[in-house]
N, CA and C atoms as an extended XYZ file, in Angstrom:
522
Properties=species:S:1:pos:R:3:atomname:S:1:resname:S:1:resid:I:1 pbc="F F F"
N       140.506       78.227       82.536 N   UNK     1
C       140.286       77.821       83.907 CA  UNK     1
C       140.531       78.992       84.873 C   UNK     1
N       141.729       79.697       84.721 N   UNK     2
C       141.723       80.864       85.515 CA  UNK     2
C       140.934       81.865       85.590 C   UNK     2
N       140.245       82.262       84.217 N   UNK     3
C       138.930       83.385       84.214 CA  UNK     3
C       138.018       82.476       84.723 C   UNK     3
N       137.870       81.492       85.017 N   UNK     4
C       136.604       81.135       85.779 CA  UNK     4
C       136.328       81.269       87.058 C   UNK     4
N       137.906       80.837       87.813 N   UNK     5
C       138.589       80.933       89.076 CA  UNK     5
C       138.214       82.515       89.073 C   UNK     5
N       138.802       83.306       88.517 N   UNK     6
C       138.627       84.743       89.074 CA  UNK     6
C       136.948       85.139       88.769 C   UNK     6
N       136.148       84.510       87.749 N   UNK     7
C       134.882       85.033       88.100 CA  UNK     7
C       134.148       84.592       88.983 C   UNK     7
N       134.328       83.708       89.569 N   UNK     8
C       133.963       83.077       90.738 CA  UNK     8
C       134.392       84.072       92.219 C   UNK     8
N       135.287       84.540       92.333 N   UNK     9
C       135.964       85.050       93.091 CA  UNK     9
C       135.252       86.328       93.191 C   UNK     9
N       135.405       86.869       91.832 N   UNK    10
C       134.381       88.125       92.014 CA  UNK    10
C       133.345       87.764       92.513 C   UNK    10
N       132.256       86.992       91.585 N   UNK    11
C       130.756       86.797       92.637 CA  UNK    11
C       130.631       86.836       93.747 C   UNK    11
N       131.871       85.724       94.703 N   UNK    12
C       131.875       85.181       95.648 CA  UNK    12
C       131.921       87.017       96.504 C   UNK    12
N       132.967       87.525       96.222 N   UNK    13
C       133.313       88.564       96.966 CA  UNK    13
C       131.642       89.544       96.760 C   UNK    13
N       131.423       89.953       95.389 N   UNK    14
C       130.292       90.355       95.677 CA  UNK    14
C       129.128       90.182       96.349 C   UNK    14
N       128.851       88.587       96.861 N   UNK    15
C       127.746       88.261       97.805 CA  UNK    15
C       128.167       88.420       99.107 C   UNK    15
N       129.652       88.228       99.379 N   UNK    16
C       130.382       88.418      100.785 CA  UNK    16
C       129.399       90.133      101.242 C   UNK    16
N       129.818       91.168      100.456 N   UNK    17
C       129.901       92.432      100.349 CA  UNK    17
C       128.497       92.433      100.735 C   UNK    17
N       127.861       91.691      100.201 N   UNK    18
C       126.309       92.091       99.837 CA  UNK    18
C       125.255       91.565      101.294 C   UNK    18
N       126.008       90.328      101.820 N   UNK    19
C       124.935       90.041      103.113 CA  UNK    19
C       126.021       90.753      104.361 C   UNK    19
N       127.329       91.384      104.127 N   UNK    20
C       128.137       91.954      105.339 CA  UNK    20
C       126.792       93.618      105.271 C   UNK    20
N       126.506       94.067      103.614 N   UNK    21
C       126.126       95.398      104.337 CA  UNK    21
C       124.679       95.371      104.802 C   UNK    21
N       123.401       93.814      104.634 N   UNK    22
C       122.687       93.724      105.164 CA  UNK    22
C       122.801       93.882      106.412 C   UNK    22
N       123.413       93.033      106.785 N   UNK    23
C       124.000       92.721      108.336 CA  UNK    23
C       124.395       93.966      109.221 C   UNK    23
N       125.239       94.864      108.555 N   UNK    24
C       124.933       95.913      109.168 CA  UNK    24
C       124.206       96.965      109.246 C   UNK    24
N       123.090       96.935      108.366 N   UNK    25
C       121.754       97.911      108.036 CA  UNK    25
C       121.301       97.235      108.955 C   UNK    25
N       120.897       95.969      109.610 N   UNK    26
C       119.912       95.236      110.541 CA  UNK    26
C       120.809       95.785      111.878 C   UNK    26
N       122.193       95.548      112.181 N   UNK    27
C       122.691       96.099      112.900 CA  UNK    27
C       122.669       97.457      113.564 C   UNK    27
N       123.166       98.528      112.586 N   UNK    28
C       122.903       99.620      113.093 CA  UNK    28
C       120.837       99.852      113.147 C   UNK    28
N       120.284       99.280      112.768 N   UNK    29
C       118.624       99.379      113.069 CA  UNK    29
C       118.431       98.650      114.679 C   UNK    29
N       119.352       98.262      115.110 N   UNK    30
C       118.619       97.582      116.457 CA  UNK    30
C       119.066       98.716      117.725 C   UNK    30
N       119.700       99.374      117.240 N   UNK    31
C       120.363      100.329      118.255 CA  UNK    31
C       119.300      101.882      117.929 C   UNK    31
N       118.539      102.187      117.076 N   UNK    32
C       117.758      103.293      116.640 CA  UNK    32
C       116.549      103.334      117.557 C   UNK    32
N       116.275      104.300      117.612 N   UNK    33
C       114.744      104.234      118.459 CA  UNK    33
C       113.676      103.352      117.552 C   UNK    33
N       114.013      103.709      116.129 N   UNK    34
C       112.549      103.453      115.022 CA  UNK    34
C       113.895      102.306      114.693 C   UNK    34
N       113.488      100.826      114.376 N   UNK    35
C       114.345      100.165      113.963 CA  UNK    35
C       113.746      100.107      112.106 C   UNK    35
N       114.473       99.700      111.086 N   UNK    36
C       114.125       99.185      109.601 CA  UNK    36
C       113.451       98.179      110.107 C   UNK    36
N       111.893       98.148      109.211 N   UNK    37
C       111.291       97.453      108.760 CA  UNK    37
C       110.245       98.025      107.715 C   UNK    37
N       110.837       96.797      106.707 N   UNK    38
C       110.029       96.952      105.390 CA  UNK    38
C       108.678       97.101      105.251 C   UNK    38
N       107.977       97.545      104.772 N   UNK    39
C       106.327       97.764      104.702 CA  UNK    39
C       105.867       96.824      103.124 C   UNK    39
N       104.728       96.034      103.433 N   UNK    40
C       104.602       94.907      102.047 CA  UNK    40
C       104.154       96.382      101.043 C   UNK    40
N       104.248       95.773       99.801 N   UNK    41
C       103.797       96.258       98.657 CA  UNK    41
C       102.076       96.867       98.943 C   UNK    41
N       101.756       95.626       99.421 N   UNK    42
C        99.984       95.856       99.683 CA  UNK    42
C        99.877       96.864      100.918 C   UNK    42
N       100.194       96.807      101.502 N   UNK    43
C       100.564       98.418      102.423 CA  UNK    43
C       100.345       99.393      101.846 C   UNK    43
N       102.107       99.628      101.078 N   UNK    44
C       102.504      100.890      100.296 CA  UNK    44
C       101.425      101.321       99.605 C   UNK    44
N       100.384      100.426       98.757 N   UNK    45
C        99.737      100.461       97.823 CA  UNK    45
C        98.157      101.562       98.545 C   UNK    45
N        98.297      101.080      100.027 N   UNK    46
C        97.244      101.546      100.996 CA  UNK    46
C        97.203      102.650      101.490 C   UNK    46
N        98.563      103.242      101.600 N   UNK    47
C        99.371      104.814      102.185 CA  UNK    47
C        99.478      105.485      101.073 C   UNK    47
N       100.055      104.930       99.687 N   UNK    48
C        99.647      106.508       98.360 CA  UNK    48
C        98.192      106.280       98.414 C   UNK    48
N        97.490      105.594       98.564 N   UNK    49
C        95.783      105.903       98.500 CA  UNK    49
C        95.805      106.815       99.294 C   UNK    49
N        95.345      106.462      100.793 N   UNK    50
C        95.381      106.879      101.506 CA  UNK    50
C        95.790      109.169      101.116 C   UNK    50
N        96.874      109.033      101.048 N   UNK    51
C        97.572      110.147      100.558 CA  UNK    51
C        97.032      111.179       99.640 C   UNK    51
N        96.280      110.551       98.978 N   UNK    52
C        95.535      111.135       98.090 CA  UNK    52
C        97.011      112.781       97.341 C   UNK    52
N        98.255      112.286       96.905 N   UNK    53
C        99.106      113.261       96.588 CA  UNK    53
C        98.779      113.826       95.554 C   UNK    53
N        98.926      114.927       94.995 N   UNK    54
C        98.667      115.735       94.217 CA  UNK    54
C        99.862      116.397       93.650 C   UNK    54
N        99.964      116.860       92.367 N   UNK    55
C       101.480      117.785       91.999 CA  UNK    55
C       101.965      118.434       92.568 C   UNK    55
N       103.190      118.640       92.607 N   UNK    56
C       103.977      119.788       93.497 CA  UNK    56
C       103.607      119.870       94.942 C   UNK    56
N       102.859      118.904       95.781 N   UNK    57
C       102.622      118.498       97.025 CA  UNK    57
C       103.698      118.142       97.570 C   UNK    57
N       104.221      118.615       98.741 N   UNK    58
C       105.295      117.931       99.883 CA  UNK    58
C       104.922      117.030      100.852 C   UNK    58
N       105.509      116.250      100.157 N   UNK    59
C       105.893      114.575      101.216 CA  UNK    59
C       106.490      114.636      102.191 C   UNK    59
N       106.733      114.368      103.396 N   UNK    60
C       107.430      114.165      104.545 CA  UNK    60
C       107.337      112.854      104.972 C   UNK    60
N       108.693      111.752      104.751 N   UNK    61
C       108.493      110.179      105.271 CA  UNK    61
C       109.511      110.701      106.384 C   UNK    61
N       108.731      110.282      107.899 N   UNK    62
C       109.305      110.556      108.660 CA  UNK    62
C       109.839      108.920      109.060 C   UNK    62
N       111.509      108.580      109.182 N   UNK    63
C       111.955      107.362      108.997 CA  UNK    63
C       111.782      106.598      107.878 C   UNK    63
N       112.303      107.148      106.854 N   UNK    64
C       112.553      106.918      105.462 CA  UNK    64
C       112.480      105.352      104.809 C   UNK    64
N       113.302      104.889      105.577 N   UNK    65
C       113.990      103.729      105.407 CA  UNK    65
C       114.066      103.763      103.992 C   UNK    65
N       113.769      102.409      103.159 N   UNK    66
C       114.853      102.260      101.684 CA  UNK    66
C       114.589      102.837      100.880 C   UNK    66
N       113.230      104.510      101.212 N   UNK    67
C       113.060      105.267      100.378 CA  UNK    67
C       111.814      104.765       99.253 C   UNK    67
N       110.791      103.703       99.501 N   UNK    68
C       109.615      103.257       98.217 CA  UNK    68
C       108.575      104.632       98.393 C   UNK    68
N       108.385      104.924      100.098 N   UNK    69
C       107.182      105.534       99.938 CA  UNK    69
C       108.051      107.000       98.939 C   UNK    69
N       109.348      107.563       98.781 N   UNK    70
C       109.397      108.669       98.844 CA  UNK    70
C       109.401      108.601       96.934 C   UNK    70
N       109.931      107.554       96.678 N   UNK    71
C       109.827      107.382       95.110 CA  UNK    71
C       108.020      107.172       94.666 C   UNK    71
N       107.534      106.799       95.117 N   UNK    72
C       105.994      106.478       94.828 CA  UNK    72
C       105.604      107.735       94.952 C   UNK    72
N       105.669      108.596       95.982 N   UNK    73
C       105.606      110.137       95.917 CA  UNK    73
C       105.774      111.030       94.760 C   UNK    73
N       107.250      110.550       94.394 N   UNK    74
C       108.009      111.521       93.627 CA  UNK    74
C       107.173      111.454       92.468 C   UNK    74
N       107.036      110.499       92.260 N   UNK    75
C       106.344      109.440       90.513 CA  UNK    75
C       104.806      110.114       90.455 C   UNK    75
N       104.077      111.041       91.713 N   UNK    76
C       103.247      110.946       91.821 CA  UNK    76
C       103.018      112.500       91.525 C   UNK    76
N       104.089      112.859       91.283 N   UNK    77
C       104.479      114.783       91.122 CA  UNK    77
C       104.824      115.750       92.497 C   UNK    77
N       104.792      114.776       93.497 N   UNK    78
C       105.099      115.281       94.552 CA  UNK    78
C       106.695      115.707       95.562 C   UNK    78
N       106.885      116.729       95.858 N   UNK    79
C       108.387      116.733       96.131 CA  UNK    79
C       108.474      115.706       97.779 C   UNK    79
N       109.150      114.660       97.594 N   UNK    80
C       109.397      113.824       98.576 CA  UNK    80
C       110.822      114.055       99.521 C   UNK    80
N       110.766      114.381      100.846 N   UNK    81
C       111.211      114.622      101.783 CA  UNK    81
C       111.216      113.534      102.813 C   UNK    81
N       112.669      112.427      103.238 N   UNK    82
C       112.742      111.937      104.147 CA  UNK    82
C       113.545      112.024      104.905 C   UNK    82
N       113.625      111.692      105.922 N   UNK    83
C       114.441      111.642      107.641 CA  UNK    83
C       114.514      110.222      107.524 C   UNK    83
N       116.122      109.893      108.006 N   UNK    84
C       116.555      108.767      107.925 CA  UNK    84
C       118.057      108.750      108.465 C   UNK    84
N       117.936      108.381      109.240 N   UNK    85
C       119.352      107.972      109.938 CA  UNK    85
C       119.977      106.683      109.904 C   UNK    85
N       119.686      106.145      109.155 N   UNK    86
C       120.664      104.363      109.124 CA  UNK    86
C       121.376      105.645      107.493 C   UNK    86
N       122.649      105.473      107.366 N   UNK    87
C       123.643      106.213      106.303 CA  UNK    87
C       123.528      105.002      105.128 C   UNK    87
N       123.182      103.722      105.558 N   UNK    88
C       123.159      102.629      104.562 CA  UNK    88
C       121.784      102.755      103.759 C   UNK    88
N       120.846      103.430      104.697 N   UNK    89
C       119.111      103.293      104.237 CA  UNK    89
C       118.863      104.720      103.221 C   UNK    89
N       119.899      105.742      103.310 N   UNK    90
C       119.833      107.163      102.785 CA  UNK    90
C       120.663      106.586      101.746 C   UNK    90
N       122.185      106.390      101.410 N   UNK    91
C       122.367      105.857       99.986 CA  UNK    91
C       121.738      105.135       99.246 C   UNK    91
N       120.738      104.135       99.791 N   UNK    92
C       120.477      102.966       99.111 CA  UNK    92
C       119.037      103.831       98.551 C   UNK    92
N       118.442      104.661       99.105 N   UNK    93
C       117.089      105.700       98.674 CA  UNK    93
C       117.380      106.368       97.867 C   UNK    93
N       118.819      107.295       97.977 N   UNK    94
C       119.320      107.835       96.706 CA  UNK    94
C       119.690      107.134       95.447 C   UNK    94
N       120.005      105.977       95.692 N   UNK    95
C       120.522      105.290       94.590 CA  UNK    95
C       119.100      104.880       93.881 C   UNK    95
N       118.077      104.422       94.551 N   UNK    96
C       117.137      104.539       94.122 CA  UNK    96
C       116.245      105.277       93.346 C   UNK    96
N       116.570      106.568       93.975 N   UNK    97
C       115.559      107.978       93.340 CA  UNK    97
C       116.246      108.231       92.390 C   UNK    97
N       117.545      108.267       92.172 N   UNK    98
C       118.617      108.365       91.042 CA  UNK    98
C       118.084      107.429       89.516 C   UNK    98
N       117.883      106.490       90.066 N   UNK    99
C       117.676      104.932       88.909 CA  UNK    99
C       115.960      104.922       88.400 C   UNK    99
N       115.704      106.120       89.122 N   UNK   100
C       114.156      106.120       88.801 CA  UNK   100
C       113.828      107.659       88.327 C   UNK   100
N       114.695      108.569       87.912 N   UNK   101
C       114.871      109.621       87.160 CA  UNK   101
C       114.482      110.776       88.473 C   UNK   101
N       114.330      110.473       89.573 N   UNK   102
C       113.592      110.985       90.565 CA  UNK   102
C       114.631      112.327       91.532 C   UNK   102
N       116.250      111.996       91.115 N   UNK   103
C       117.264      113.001       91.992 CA  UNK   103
C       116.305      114.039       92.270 C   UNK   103
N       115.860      114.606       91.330 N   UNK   104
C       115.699      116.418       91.831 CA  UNK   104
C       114.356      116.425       92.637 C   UNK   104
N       113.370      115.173       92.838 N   UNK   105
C       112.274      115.054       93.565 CA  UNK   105
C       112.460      114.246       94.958 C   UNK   105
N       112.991      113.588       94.813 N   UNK   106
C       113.529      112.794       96.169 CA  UNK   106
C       114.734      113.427       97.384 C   UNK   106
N       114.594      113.913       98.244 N   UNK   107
C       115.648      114.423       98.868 CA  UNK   107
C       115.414      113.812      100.229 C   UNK   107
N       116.970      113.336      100.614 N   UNK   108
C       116.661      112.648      101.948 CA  UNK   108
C       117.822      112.762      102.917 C   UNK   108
N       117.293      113.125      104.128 N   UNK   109
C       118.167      113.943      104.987 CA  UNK   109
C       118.860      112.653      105.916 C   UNK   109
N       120.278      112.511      105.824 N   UNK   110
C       120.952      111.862      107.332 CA  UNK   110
C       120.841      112.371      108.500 C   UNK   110
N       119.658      112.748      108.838 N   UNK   111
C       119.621      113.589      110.135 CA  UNK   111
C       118.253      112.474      110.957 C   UNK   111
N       118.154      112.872      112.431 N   UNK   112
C       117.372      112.595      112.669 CA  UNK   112
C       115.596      113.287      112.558 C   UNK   112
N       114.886      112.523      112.435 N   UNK   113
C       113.655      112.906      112.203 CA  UNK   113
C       112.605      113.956      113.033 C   UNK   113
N       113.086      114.040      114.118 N   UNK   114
C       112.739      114.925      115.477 CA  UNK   114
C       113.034      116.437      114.686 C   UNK   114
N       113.699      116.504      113.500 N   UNK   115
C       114.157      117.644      113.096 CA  UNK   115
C       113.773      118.080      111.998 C   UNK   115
N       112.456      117.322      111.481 N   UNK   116
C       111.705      117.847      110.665 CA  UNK   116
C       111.230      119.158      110.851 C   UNK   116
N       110.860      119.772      109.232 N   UNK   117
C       109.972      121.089      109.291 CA  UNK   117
C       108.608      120.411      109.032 C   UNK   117
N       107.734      120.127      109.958 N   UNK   118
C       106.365      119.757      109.294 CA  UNK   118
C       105.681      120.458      108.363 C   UNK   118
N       105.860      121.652      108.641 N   UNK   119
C       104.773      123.010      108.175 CA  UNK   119
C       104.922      123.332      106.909 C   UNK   119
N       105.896      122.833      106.257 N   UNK   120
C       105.928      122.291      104.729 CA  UNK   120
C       105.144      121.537      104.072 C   UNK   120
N       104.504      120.477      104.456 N   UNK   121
C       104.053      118.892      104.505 CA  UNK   121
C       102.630      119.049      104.106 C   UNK   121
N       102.200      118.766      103.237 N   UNK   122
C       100.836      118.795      102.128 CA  UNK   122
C       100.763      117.129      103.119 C   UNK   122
N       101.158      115.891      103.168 N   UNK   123
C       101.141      114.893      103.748 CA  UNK   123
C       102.241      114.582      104.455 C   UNK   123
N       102.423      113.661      105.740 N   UNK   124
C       103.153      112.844      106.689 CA  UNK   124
C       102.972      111.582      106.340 C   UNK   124
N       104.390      110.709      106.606 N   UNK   125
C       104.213      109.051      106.844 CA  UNK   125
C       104.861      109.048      107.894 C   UNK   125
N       104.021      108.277      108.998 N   UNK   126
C       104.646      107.631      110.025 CA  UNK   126
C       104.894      106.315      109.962 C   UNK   126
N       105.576      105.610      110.738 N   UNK   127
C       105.583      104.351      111.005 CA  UNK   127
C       106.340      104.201      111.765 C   UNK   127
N       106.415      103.716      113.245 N   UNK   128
C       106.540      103.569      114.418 CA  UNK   128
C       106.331      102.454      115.281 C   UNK   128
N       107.049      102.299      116.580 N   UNK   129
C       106.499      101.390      117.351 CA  UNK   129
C       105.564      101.932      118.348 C   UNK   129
N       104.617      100.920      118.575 N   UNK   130
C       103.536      101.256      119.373 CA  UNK   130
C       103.960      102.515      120.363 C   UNK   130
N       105.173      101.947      121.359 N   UNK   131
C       105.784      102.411      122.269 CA  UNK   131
C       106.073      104.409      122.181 C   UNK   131
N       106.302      104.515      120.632 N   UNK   132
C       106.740      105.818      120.752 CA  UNK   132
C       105.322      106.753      119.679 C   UNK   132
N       104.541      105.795      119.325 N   UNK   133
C       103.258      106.956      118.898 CA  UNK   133
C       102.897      107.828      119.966 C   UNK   133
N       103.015      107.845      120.851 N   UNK   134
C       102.510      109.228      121.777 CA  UNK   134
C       103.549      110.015      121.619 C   UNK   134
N       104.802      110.159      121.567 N   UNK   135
C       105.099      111.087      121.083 CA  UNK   135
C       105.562      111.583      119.936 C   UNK   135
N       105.658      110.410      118.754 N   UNK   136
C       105.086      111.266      117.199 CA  UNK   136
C       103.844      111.887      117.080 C   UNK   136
N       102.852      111.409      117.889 N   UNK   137
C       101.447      112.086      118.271 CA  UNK   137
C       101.705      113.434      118.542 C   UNK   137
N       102.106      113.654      119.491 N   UNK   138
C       102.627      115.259      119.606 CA  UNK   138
C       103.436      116.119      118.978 C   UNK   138
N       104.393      115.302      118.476 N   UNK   139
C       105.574      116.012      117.881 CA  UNK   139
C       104.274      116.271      116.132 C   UNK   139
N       103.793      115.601      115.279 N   UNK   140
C       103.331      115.668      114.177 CA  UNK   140
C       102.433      116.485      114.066 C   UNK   140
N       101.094      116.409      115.544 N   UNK   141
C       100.124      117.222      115.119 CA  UNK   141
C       100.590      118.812      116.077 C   UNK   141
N       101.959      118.713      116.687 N   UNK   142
C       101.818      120.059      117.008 CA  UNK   142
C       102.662      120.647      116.231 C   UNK   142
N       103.433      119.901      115.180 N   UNK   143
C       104.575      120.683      114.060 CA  UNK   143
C       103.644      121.168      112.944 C   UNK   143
N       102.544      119.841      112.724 N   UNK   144
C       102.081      120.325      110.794 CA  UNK   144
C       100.411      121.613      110.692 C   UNK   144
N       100.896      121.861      109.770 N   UNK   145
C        99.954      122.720      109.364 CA  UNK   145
C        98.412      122.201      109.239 C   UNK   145
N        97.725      123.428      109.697 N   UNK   146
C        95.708      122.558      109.676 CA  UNK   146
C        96.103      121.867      108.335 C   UNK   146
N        95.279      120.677      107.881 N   UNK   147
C        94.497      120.263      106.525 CA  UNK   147
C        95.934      119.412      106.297 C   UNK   147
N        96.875      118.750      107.014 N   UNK   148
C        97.592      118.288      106.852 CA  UNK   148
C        97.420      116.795      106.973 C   UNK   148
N        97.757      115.818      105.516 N   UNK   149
C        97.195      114.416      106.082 CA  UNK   149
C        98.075      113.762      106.376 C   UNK   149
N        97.898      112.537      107.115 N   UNK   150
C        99.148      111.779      108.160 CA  UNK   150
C        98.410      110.330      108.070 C   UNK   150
N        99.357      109.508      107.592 N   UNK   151
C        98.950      108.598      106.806 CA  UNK   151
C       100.069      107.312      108.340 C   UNK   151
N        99.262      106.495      108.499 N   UNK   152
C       100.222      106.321      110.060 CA  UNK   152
C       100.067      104.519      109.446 C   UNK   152
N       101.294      104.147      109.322 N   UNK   153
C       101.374      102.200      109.430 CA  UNK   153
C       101.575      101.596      110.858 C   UNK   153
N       100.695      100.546      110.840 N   UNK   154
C       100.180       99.709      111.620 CA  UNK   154
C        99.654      100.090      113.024 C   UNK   154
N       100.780      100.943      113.724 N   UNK   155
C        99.849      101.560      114.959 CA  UNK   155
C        99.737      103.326      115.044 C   UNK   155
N        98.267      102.718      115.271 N   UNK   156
C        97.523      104.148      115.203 CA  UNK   156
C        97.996      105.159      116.571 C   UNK   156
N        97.978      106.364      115.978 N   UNK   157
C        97.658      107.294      117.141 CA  UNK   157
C        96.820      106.935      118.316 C   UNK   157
N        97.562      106.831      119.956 N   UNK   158
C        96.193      106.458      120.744 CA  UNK   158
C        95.725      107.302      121.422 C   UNK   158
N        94.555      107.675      121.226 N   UNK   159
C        93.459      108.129      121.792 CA  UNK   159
C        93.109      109.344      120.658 C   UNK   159
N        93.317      109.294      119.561 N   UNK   160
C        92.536      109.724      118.664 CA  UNK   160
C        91.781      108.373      117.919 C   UNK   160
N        90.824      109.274      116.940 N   UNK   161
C        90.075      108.527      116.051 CA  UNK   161
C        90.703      108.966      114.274 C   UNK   161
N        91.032      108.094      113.809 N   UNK   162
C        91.397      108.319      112.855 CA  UNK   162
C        90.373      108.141      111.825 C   UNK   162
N        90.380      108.830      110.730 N   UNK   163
C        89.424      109.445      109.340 CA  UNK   163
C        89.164      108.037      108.650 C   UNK   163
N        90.361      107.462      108.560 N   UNK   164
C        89.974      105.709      107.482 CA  UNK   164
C        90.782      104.893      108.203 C   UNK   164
N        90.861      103.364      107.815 N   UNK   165
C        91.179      102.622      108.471 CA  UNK   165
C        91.188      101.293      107.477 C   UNK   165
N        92.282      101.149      106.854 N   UNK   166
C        92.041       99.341      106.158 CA  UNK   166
C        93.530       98.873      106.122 C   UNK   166
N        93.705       98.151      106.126 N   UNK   167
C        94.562       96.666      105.902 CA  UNK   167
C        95.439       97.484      106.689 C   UNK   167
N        95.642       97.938      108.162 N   UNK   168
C        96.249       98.300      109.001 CA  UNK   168
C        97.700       99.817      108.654 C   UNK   168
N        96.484      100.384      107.918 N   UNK   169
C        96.929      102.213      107.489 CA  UNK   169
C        96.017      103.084      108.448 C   UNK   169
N        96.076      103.908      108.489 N   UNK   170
C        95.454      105.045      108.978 CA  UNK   170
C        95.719      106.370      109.178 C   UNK   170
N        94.445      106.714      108.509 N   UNK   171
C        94.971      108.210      108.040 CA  UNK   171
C        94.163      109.304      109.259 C   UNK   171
N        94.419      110.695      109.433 N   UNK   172
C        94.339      111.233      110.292 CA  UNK   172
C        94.438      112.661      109.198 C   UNK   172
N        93.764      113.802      109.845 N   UNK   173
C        94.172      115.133      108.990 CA  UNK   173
C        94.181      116.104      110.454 C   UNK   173
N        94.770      116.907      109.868 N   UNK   174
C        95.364      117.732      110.987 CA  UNK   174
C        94.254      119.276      111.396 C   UNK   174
């Protein structure tokens, strides 16, 4: 009866643990300029197209979050580079790239994203609120190198025309 009592206790404490550090990943995201939000599978699936990555190509996910696009990268032979400032969204990417053999391809910075090197960047991921694409607009196409592709979720660059356009991706080359 008592090992049951205490495995109970554990669980219990482990789910305590488990919706306190949601709670504060949603937390510290409401105070960020770029808040966390997840991108569906059928997305992701739309942005490595999109991407068209190639070996030894550099990734740049600008606002990282839980790190899929940078592992889908990595898996893809590409060295993946993200900016990410939630400290909960950068362990939980490492722990990720770690569990997916990916450490030495996945690298992801606690810094803010304004502090990217673009001019590295074979490809860009944005994803943004409407509100601040004008100035990832500037900041992206005046950091990255010509022939650079920029693969943008849900809102587009405004007042460009972007290269493709489906299930609300859009890609852009520099």
């Amino acid at each position: 009866m008592i090992i049951f009592v205490g495995i109970l206790l554990l669980i219990t404490t482990f789910l305590i643990l488990f919706v306190v550090l949601i709670f504060m990943t949603i937390a510290v995201s409401l105070f960020l300029e770029l808040p966390y939000v997840a991108t569906t599978n059928k997305r992701i699936e739309t942005i490595i197209k999109f991407a068209k990555i190639k070996k030894n190509q550099t990734v740049i996910d600008l606002g990282s979050g839980d790190g899929r696009l940078l592992v889908k990268s990595a898996q893809l032979g590409a060295i993946a580079i993200g900016y990410e400032i939630n400290p909960l969204l950068v362990l939980f990417t490492k722990l990720r790239a770690h569990l997916n053999g990916l450490s030495q391809k996945v690298i992801v910075n606690n810094k803010s994203l304004w502090n990217a090197d673009l001019k590295v960047a074979d490809v860009i991921f944005v994803y943004a609120l409407k509100k601040s694409m004008k100035k990832f607009d500037d900041f992206v196409f005046s950091g990255a190198k010509p022939g650079t592709r920029i693969v943008v979720n849900t809102n587009p660059f405004p007042g460009k025309k972007s290269q493709k356009e489906e299930n609300g991706i859009f890609l852009y080359v520099t």
